[in-house]
N, C-alpha and C positions, 0 to 999 in steps of 0.2 A: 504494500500500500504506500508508495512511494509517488509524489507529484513536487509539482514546482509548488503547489497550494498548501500542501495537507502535509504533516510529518507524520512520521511512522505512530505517533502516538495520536493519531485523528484526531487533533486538536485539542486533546484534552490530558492534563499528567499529573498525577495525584490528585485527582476530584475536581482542578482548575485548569478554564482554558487559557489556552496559550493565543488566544487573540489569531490563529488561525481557524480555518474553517475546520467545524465540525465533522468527522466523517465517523459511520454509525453500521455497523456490521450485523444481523441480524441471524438469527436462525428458527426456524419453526419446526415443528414435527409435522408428519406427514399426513394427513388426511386420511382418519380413520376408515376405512372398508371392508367390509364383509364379503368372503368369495361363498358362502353358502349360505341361507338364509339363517336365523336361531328360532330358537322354537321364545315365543313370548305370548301374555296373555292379553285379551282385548281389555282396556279401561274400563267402558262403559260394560260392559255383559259379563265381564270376567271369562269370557270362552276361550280356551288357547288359540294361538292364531300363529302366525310365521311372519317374523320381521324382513322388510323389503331390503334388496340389496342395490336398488338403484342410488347410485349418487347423478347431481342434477351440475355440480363444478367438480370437475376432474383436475383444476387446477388454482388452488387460491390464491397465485403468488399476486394475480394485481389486487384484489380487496386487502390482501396482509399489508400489500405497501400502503392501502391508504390509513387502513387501521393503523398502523406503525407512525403516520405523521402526524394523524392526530394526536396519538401518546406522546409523542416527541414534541410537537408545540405545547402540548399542554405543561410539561414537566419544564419545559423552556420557561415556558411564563409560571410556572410557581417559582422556578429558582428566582427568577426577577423579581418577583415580587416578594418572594422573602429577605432577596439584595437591599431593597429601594423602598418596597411599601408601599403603600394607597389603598386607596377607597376607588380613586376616580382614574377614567386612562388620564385626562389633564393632571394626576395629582403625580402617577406615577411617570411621566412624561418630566416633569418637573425635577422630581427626584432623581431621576436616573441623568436628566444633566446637569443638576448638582454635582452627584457622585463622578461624570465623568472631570466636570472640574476637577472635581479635588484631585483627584487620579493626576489629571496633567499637570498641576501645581507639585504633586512631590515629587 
């Protein structure tokens, strides 16, 4: 993982970024599947019944990626806001160009 951008530590070393771009490695388990159907019982009737073996996505890697940015903006913006603080985006807007102040001042 090696670019003109990104260091081998995808932007982040001991828990802080290094003011490069973040880069985010990811791994999932495979989508569970049945090659023969199992014996299970209906809800409603209690009859036994035969669970189906059709899957309808044979592949999730694009929904993983969006679920993944979500998670990843989201944890984005609590680190921030546990940085900086607010109530309000104008409040956290504020603070966070405080904090870069002060950053460039020491």
């Amino acid at each position: 993982m090696k670019d003109d951008n990104i260091t081998c530590a995808g932007g982040i070393e001991a828990g802080m970024t290094t003011g490069q771009p973040l880069a985010v490695r990811v791994v999932m388990k495979p989508l569970s599947s049945l090659d023969r159907p199992l014996q299970t019982v209906h809800i409603d009737s209690h009859e036994p019944d035969v669970a189906i073996t059709q899957r309808s996505d044979r592949c999730a890697v694009p929904r993983a990626g969006v679920v993944l940015e979500a998670v990843l903006a989201h944890e984005l913006a609590d680190a921030l806001l546990e940085k900086v603080g607010g109530d309000t985006v104008d409040e956290v807007r504020r603070n966070l160009a405080s904090y870069r102040d002060a950053i460039a001042e020491g």
